[in-house]
mmCIF file of the N, C-alpha and C atoms, coordinates in Angstrom:
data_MODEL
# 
_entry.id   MODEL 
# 
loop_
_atom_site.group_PDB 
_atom_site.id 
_atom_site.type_symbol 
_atom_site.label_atom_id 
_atom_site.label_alt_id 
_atom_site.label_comp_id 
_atom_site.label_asym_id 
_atom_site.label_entity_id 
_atom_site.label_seq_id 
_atom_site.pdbx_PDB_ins_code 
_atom_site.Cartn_x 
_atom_site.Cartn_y 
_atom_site.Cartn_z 
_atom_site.occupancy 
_atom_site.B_iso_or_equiv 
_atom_site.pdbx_formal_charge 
_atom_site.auth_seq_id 
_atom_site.auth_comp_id 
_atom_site.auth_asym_id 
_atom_site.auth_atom_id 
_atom_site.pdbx_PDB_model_num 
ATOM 1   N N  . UNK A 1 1  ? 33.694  -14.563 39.071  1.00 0.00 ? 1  UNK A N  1 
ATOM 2   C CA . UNK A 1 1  ? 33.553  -14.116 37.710  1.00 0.00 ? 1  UNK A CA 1 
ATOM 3   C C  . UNK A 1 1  ? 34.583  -13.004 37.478  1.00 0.00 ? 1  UNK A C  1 
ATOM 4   N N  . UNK A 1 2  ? 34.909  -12.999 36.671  1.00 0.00 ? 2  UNK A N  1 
ATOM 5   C CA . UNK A 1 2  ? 36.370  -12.419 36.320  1.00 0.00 ? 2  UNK A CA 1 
ATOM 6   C C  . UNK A 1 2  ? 35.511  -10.434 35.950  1.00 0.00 ? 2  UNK A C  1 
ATOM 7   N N  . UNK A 1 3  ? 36.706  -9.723  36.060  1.00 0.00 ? 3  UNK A N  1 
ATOM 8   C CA . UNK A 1 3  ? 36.175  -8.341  35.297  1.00 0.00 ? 3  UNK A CA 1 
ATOM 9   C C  . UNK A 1 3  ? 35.901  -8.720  33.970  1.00 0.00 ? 3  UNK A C  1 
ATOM 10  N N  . UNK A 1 4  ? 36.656  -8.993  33.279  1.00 0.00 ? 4  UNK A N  1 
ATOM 11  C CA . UNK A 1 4  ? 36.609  -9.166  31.651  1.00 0.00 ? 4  UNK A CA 1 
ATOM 12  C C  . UNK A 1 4  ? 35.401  -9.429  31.445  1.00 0.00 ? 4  UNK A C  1 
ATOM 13  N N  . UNK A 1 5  ? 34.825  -10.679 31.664  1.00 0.00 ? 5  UNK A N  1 
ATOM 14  C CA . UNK A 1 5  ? 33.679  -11.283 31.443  1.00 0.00 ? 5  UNK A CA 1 
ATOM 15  C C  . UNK A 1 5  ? 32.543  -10.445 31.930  1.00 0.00 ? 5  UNK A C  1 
ATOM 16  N N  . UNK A 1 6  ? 32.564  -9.326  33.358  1.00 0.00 ? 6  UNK A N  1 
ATOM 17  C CA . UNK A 1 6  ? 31.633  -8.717  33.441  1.00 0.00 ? 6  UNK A CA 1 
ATOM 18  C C  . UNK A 1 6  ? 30.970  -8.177  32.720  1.00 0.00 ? 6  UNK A C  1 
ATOM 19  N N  . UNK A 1 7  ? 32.115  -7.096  32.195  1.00 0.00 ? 7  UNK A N  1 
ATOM 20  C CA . UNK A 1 7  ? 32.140  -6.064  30.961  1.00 0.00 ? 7  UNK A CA 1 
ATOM 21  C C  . UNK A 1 7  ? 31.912  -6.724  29.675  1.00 0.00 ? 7  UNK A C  1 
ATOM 22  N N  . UNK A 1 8  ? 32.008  -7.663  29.776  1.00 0.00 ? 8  UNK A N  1 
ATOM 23  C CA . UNK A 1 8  ? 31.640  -8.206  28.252  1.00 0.00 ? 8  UNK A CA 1 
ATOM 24  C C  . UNK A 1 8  ? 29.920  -8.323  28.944  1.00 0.00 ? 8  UNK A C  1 
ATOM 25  N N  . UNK A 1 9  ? 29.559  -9.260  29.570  1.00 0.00 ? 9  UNK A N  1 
ATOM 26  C CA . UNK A 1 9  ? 28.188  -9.314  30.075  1.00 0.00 ? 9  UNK A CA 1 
ATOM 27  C C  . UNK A 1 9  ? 27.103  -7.334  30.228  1.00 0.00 ? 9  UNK A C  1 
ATOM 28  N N  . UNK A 1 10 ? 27.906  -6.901  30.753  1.00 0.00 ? 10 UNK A N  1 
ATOM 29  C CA . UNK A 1 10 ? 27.270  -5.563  30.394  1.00 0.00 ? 10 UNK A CA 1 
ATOM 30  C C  . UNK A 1 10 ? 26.846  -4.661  29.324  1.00 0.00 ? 10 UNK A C  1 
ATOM 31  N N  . UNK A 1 11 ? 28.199  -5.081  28.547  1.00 0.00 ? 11 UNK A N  1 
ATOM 32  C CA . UNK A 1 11 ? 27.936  -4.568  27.285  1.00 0.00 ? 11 UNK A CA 1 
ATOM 33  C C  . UNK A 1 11 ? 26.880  -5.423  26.399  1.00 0.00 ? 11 UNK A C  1 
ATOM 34  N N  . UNK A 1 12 ? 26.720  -6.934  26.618  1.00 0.00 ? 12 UNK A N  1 
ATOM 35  C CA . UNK A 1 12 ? 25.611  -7.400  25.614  1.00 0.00 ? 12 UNK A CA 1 
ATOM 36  C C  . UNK A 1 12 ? 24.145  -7.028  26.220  1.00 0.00 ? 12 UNK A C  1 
ATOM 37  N N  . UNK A 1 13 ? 24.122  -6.967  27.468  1.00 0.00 ? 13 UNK A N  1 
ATOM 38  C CA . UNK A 1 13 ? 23.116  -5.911  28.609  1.00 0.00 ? 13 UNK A CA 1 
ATOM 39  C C  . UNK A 1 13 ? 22.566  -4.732  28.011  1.00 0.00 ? 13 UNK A C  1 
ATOM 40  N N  . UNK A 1 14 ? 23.716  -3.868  27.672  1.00 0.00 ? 14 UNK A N  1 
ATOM 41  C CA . UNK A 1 14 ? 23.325  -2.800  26.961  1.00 0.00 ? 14 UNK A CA 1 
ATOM 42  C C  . UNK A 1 14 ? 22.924  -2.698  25.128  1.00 0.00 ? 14 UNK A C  1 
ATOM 43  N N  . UNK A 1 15 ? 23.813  -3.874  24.969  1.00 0.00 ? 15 UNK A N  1 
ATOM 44  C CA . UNK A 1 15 ? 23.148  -4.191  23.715  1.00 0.00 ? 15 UNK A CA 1 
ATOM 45  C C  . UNK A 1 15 ? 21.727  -4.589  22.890  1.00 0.00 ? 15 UNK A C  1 
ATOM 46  N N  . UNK A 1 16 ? 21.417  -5.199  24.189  1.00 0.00 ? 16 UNK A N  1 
ATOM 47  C CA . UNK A 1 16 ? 19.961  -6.145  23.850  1.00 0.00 ? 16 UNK A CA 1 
ATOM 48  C C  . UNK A 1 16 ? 18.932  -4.828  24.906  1.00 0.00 ? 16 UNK A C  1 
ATOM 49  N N  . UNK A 1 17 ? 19.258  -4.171  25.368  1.00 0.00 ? 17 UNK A N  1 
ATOM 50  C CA . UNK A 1 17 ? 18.036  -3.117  25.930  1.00 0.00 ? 17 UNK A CA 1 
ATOM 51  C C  . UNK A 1 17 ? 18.000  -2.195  24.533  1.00 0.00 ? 17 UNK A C  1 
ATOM 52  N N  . UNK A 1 18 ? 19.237  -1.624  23.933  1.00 0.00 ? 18 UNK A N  1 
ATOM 53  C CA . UNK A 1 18 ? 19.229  -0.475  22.702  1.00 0.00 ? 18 UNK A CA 1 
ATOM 54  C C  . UNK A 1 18 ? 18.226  -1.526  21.802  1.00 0.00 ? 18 UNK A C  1 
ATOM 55  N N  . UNK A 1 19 ? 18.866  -2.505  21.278  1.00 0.00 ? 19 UNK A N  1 
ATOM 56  C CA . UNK A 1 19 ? 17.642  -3.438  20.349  1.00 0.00 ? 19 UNK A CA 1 
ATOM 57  C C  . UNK A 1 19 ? 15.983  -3.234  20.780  1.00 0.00 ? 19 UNK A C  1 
ATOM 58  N N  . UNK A 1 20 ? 16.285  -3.754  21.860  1.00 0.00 ? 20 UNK A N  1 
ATOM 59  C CA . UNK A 1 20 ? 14.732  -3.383  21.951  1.00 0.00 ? 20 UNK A CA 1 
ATOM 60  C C  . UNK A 1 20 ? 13.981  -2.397  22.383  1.00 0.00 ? 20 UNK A C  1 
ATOM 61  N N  . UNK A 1 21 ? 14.477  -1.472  22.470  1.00 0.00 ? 21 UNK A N  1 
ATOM 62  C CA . UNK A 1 21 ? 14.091  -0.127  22.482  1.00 0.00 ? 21 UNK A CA 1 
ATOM 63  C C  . UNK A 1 21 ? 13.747  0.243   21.259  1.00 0.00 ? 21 UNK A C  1 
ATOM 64  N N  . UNK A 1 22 ? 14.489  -0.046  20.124  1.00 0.00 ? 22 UNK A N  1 
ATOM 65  C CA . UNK A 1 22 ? 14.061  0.150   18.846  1.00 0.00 ? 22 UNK A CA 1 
ATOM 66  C C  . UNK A 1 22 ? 13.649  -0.798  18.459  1.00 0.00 ? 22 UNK A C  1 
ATOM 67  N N  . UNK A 1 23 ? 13.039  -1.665  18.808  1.00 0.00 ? 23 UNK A N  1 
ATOM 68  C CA . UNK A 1 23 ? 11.825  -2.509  18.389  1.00 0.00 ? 23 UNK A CA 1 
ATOM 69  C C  . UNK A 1 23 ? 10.256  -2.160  19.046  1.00 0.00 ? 23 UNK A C  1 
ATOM 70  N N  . UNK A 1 24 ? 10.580  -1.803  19.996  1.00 0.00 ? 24 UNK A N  1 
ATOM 71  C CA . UNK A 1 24 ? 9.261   -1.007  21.074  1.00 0.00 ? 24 UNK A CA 1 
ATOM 72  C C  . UNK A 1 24 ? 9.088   0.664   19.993  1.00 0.00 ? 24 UNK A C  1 
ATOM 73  N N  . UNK A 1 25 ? 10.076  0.881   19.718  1.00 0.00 ? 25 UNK A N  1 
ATOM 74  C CA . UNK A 1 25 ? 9.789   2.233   18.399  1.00 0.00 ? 25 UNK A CA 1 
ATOM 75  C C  . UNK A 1 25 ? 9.015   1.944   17.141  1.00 0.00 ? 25 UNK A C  1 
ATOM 76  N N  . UNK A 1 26 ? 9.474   0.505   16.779  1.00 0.00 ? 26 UNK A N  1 
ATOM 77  C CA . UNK A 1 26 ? 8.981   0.296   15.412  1.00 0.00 ? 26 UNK A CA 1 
ATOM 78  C C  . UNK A 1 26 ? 7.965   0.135   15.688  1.00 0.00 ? 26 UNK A C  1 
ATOM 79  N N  . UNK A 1 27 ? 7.448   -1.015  16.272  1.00 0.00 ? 27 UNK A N  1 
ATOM 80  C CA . UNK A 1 27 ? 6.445   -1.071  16.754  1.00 0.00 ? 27 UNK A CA 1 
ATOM 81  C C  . UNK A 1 27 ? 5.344   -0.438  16.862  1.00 0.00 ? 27 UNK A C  1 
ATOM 82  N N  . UNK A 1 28 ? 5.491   0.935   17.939  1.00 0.00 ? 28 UNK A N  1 
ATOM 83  C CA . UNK A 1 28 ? 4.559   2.266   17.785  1.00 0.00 ? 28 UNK A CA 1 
ATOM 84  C C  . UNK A 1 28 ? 4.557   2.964   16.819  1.00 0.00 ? 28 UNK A C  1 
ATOM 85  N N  . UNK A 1 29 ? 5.837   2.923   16.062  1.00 0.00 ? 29 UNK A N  1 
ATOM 86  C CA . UNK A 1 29 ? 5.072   3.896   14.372  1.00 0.00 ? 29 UNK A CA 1 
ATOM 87  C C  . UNK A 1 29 ? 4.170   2.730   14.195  1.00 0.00 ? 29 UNK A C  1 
ATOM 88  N N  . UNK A 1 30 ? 3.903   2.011   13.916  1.00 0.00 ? 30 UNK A N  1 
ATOM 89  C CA . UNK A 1 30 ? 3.603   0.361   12.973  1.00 0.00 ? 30 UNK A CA 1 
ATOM 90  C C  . UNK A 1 30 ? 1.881   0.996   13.652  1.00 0.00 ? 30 UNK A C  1 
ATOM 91  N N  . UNK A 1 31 ? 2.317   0.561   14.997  1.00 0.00 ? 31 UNK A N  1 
ATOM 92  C CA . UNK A 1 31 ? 0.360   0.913   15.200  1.00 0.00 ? 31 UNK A CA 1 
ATOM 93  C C  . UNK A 1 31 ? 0.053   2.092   14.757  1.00 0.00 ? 31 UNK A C  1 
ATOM 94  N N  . UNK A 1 32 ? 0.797   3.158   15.271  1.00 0.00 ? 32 UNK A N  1 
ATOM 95  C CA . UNK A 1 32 ? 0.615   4.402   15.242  1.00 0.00 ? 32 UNK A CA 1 
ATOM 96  C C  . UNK A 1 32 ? 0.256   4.806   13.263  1.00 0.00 ? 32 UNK A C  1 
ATOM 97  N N  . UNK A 1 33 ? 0.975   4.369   12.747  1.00 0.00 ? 33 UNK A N  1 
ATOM 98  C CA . UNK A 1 33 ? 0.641   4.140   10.987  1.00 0.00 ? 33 UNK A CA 1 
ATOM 99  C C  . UNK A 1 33 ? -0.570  3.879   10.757  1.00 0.00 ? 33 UNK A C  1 
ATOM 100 N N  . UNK A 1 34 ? -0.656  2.749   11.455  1.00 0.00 ? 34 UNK A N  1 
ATOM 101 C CA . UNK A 1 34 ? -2.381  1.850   11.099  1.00 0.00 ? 34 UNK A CA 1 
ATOM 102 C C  . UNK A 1 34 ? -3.096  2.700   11.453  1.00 0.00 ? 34 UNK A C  1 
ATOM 103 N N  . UNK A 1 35 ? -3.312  3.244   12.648  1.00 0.00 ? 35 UNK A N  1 
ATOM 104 C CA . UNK A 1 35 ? -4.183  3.478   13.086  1.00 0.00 ? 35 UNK A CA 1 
ATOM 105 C C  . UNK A 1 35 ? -5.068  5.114   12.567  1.00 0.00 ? 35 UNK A C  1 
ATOM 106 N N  . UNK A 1 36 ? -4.175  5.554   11.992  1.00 0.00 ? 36 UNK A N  1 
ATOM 107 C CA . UNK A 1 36 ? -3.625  6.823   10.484  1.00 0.00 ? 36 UNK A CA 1 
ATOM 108 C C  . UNK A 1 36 ? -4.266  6.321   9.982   1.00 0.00 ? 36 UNK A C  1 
ATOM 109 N N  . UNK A 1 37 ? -4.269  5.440   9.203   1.00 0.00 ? 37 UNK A N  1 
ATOM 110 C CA . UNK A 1 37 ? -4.848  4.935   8.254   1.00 0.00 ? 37 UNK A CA 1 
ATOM 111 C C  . UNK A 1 37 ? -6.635  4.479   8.012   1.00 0.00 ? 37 UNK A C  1 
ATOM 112 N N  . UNK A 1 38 ? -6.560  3.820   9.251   1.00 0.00 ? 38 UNK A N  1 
ATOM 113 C CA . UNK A 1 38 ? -7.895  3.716   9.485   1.00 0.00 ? 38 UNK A CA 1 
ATOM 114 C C  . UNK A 1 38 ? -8.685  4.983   9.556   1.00 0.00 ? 38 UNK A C  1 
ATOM 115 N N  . UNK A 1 39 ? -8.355  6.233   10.352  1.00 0.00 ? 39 UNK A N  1 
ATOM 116 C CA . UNK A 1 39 ? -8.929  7.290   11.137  1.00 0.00 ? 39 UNK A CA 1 
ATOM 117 C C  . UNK A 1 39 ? -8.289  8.222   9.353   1.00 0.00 ? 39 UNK A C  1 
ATOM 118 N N  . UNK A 1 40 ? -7.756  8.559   9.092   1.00 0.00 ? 40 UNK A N  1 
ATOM 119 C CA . UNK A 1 40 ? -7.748  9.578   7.750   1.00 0.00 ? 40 UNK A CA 1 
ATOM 120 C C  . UNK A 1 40 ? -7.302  9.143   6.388   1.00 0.00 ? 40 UNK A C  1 
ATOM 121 N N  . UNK A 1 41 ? -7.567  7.876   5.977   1.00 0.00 ? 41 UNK A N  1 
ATOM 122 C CA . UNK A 1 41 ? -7.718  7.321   4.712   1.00 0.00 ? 41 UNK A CA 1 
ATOM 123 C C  . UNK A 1 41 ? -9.281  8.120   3.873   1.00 0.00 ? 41 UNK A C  1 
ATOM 124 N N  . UNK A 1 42 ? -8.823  8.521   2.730   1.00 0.00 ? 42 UNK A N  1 
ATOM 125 C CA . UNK A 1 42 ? -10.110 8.988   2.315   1.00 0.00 ? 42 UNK A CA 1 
ATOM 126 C C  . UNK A 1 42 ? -9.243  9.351   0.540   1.00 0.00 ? 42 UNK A C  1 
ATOM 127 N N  . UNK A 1 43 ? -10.358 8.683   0.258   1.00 0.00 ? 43 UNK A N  1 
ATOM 128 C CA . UNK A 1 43 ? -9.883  8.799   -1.292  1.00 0.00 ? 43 UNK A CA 1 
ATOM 129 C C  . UNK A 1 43 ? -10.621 9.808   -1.983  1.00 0.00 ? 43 UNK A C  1 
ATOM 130 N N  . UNK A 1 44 ? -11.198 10.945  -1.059  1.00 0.00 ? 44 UNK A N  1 
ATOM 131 C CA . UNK A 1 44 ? -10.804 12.250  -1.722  1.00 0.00 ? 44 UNK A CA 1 
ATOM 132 C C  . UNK A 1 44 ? -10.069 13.459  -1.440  1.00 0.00 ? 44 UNK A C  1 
ATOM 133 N N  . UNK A 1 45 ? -9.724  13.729  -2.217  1.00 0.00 ? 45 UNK A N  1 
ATOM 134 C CA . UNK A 1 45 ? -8.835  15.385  -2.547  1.00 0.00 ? 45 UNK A CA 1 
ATOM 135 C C  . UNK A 1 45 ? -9.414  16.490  -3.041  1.00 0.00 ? 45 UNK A C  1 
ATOM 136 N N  . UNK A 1 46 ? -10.009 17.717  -2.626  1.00 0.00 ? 46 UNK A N  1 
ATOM 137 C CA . UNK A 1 46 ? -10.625 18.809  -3.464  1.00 0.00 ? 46 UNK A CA 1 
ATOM 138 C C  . UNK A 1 46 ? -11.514 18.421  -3.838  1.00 0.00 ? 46 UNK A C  1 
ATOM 139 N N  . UNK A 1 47 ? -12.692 17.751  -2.983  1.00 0.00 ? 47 UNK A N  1 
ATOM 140 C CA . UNK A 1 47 ? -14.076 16.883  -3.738  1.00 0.00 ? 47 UNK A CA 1 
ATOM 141 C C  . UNK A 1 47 ? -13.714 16.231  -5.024  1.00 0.00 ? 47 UNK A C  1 
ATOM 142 N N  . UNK A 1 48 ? -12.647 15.874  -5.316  1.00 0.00 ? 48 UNK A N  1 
ATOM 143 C CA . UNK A 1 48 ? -12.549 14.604  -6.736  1.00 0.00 ? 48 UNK A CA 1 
ATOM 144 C C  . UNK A 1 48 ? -11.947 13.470  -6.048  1.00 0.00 ? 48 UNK A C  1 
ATOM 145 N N  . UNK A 1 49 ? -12.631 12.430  -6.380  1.00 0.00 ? 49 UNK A N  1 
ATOM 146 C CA . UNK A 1 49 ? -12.360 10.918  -6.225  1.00 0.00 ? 49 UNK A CA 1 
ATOM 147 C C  . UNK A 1 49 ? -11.172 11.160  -6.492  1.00 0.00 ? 49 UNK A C  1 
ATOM 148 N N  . UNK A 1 50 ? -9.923  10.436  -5.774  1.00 0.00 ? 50 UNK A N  1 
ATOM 149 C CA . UNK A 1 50 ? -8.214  10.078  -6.192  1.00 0.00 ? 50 UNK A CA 1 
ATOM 150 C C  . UNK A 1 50 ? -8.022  8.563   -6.103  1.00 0.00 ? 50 UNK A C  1 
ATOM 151 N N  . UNK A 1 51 ? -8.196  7.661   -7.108  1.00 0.00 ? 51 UNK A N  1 
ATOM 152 C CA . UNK A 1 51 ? -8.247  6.379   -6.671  1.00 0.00 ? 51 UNK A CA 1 
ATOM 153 C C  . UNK A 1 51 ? -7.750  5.945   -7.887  1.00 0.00 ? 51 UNK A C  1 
ATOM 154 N N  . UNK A 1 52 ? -6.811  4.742   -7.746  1.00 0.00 ? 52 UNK A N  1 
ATOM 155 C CA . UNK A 1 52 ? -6.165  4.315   -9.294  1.00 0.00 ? 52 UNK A CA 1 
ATOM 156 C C  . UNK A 1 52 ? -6.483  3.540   -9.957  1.00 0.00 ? 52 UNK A C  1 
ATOM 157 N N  . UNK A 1 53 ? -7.855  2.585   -9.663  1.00 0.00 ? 53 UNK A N  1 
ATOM 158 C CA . UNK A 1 53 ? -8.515  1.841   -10.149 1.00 0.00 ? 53 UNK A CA 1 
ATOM 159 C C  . UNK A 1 53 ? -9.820  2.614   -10.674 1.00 0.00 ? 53 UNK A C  1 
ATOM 160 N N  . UNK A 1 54 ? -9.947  3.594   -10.236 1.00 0.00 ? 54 UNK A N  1 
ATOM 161 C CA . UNK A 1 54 ? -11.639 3.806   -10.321 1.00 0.00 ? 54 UNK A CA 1 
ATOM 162 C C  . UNK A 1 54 ? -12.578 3.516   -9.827  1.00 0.00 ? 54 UNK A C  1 
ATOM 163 N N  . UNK A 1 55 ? -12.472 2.210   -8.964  1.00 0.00 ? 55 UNK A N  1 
ATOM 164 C CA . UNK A 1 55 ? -13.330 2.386   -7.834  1.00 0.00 ? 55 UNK A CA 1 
ATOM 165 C C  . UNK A 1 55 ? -12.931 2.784   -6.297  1.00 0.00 ? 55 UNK A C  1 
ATOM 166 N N  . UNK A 1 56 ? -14.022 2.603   -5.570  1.00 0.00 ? 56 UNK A N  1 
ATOM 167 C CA . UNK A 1 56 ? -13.751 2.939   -4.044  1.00 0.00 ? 56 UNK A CA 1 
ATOM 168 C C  . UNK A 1 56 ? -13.324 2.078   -2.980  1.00 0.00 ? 56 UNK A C  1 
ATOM 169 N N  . UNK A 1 57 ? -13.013 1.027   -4.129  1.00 0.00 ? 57 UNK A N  1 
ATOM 170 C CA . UNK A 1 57 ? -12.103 -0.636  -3.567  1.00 0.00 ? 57 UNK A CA 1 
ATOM 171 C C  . UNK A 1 57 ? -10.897 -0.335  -2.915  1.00 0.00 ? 57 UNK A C  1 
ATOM 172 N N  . UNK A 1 58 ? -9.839  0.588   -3.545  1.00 0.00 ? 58 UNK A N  1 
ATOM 173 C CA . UNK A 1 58 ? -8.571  0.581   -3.232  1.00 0.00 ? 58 UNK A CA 1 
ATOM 174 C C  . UNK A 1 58 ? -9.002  1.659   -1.495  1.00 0.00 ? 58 UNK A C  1 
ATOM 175 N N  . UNK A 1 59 ? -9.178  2.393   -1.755  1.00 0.00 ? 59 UNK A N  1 
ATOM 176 C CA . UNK A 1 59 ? -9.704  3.002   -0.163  1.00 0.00 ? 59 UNK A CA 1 
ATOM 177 C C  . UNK A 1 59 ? -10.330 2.228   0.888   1.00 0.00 ? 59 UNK A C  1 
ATOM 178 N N  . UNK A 1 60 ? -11.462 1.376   0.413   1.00 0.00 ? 60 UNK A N  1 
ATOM 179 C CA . UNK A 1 60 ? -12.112 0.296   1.169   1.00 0.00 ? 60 UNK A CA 1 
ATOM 180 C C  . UNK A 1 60 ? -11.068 -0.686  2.225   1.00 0.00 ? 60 UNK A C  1 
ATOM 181 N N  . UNK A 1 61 ? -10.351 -1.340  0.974   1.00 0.00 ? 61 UNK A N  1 
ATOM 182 C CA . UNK A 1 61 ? -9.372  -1.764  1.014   1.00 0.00 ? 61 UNK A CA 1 
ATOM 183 C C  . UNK A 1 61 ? -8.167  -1.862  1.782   1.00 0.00 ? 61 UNK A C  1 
ATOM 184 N N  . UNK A 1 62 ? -7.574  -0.858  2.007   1.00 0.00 ? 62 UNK A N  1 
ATOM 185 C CA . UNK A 1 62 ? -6.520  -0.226  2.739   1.00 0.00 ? 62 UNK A CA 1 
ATOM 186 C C  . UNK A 1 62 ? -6.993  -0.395  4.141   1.00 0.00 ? 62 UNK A C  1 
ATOM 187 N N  . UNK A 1 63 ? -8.462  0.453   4.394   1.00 0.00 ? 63 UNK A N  1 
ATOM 188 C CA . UNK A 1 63 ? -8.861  0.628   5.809   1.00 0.00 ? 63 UNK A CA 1 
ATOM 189 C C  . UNK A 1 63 ? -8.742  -0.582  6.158   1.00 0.00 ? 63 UNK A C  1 
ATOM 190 N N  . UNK A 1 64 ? -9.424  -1.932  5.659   1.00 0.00 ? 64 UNK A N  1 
ATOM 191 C CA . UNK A 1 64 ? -9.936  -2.772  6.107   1.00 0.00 ? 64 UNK A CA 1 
ATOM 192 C C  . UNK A 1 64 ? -8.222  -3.810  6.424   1.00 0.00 ? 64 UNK A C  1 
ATOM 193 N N  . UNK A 1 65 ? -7.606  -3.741  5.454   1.00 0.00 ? 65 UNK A N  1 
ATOM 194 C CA . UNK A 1 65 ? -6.097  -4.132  5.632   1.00 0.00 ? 65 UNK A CA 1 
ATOM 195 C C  . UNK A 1 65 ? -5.365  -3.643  7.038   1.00 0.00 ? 65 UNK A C  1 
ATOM 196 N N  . UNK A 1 66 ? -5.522  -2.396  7.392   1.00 0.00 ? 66 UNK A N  1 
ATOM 197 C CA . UNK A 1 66 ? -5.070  -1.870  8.282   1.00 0.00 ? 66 UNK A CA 1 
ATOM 198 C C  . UNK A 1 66 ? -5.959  -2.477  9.601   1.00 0.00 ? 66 UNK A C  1 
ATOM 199 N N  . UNK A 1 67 ? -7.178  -2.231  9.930   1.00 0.00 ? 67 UNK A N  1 
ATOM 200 C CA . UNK A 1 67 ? -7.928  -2.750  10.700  1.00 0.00 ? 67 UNK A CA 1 
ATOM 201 C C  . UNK A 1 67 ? -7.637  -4.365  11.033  1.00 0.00 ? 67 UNK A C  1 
ATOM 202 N N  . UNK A 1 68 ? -7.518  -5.075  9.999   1.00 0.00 ? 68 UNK A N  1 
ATOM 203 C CA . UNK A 1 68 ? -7.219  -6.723  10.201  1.00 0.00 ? 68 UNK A CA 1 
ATOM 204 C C  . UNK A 1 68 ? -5.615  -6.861  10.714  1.00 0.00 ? 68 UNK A C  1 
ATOM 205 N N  . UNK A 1 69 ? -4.715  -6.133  10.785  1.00 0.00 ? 69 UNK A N  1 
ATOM 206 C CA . UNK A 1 69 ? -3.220  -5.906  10.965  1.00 0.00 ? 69 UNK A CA 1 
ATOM 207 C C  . UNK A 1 69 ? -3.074  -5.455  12.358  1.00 0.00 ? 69 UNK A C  1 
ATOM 208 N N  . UNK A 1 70 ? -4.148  -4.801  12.621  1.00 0.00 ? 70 UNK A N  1 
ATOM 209 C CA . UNK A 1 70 ? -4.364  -4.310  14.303  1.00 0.00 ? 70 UNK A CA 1 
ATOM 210 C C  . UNK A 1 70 ? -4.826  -5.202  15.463  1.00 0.00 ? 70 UNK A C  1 
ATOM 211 N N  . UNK A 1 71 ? -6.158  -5.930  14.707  1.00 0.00 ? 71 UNK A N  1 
ATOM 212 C CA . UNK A 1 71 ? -6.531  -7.110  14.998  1.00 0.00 ? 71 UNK A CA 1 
ATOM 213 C C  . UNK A 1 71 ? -5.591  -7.946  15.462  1.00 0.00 ? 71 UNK A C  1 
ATOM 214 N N  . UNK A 1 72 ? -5.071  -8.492  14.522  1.00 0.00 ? 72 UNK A N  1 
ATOM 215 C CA . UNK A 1 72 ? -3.609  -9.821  14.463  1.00 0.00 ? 72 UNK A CA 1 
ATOM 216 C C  . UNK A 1 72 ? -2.944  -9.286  15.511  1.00 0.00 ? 72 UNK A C  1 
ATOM 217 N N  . UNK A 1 73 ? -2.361  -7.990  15.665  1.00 0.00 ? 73 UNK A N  1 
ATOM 218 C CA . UNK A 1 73 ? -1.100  -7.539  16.524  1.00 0.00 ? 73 UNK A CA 1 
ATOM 219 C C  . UNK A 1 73 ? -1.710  -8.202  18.251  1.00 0.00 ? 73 UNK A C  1 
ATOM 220 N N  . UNK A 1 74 ? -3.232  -7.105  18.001  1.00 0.00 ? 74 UNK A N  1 
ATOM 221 C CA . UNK A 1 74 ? -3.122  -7.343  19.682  1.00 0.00 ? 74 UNK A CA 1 
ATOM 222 C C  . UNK A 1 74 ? -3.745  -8.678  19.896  1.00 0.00 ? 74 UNK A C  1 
ATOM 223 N N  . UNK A 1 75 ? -3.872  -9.585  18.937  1.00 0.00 ? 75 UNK A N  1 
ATOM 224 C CA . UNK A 1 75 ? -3.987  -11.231 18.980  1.00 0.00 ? 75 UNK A CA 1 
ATOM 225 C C  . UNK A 1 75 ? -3.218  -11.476 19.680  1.00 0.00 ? 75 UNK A C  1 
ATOM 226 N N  . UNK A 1 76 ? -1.480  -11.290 18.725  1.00 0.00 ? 76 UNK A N  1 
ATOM 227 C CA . UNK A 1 76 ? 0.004   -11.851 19.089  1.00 0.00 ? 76 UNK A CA 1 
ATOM 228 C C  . UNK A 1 76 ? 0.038   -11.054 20.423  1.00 0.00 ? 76 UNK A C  1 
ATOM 229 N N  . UNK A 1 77 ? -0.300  -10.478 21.101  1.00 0.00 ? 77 UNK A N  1 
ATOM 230 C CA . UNK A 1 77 ? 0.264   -9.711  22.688  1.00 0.00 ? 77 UNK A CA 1 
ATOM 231 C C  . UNK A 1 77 ? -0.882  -10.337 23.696  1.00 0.00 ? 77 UNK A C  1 
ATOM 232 N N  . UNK A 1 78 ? -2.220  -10.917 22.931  1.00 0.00 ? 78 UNK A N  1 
ATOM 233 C CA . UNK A 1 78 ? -2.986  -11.787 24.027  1.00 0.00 ? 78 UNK A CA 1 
ATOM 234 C C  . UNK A 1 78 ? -1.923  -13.240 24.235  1.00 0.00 ? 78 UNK A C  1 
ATOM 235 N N  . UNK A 1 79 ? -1.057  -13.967 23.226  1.00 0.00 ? 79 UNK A N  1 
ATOM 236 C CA . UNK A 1 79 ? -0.967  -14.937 23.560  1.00 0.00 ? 79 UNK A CA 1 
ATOM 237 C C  . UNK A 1 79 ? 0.235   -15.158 24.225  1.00 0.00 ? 79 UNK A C  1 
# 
């Protein structure tokens, strides 16, 4: 195998570890977000309801979105 070709082979080496290094990042904000979400979602502020519908749907909502998104993930890493 020639040098040239090494160095080309190393460098896509180093290419595809940086990629996924920042995919192993996104990743952990992504849970790390959800899991925010679940644990300090609260649709109040200063004891007044903050919700843009008026009900306690859009808060409900969110948690339960986040919770089913966590679900799915560690689905996709069982299979």
């Amino acid at each position: 195998m020639s040098n040239h070709l090494i160095k080309k082979l190393d460098r896509e080496i180093d290419f595809l570890r940086s990629n996924i290094g920042f995919q192993v990042s996104v990743y952990n904000k992504i849970v790390d977000w959800l899991e925010g979400e679940i644990e300090h979602n609260e649709p109040v502020i200063n004891n007044i309801e903050v919700v843009t519908d008026g009900t306690y749907n859009i808060h409900v909502g969110r948690t339960e979105c986040a919770k089913s998104l966590l679900r799915q993930i560690k689905k996709f890493e069982e299979e």
